[in-house]
N, C-alpha and C positions, 0 to 999 in steps of 0.2 A: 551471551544471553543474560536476561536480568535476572530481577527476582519471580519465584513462581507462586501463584497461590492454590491450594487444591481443596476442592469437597468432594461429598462423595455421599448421594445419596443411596434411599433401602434399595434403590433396582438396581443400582451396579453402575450405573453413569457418572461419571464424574466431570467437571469443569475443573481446567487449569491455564490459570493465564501465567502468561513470559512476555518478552519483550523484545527487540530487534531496534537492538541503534548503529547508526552510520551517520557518515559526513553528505550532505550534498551539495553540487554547486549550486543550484536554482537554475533559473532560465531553462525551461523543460529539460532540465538534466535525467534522466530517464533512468533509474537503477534496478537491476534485476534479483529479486528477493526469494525466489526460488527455491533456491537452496537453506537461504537459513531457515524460509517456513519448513522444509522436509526435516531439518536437523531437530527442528522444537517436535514436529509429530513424533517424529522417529524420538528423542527424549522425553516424549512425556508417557511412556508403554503404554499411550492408548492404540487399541487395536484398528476400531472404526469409530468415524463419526464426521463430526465437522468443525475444519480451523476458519475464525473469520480474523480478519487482518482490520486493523482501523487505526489511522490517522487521525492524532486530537490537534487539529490544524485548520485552516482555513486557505490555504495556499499550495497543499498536496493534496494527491488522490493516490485510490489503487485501481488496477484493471488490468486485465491479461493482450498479451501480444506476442506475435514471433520475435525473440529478440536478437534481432540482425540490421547490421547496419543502416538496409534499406529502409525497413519497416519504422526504424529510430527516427532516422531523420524523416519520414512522410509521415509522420505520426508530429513530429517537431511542427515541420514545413503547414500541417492542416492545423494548429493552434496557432501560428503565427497571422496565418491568412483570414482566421475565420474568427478569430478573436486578439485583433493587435492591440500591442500597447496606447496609450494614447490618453487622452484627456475624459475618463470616467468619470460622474459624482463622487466614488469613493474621495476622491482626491483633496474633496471639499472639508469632509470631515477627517482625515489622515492624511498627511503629510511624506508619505511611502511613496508613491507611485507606482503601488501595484496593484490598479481595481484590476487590469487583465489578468492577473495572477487567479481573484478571487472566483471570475468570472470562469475560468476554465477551470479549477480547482472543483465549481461546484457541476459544471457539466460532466465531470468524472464520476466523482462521488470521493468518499473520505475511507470506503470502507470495501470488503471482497470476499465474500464466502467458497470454500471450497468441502467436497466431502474427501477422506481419507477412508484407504479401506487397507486392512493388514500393515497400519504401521505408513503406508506410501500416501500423499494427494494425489486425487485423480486430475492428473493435468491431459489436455492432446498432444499428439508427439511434437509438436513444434510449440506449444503454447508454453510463457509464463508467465510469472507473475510479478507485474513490476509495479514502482511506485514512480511518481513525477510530480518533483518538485515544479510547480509552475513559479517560485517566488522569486523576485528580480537580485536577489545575494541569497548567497548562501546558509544552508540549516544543518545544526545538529537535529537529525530525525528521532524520534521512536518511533515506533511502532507497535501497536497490544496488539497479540496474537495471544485467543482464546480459543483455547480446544474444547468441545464437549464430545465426550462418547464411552466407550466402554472399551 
């Protein structure tokens, strides 16, 4: 975990941001972050409230899914199909070739809210919460994760 920062105002609420880095490969490499969000709640001794997760990127997202093999690759297989690589305008101005990257990146979103209550995120029993690198090589991620509650 990184560094944290904490306030805390007169009602007893406070905000504390941390951080979550890892390696990804890109190409909808699909990583399940789950657990290090439960480890920053569970560290930050807040009771209840709410973590958002966000992506300062243009090429990842966050969003919840069962994460199993199946669900990995038809989650992969419906970006591949529905948004392929290929000759985008980005191309024109960047020399990357990764508009499909951006393009699925922003149908996801950058970011993921969840509540916590005693310390735990309320996930469904099969649900987590993953991030997906859509970008064509590989990234050092972060991640801010922002707690607010009490």
């Amino acid at each position: 975990m990184g560094i944290r920062a904490r306030r805390q105002d007169k009602v007893g609420t406070r905000v504390i941001t941390d951080t979550i880095r890892f390696k990804s490969q890109g190409n909808c490499d699909v990583v399940n972050v789950s657990e290090q969000i439960a480890r920053a709640v569970e560290g930050s001794g807040l009771s209840d409230g709410i973590v958002t997760v966000f992506y300062a990127g243009a090429t990842g997202a966050l969003t919840t899914t069962e994460f199993e093999p199946g669900c990995i690759e038809d989650l992969r297989n419906w970006f591949k199909k529905n948004v392929p690589e290929g000759n985008y305008a980005h191309h024109r101005y960047h020399n990357d070739g990764n508009g499909h990257s951006h393009l699925r990146a922003s149908l996801v979103g950058p970011s993921i809210s969840v509540p916590f209550i005693k310390g735990t995120p309320i996930l469904g029993t099969w649900q987590s919460i993953v991030f997906i690198c859509f970008d064509n090589r590989p990234h050092n991620v972060e991640l801010i994760v922002q707690l607010v509650g009490e």
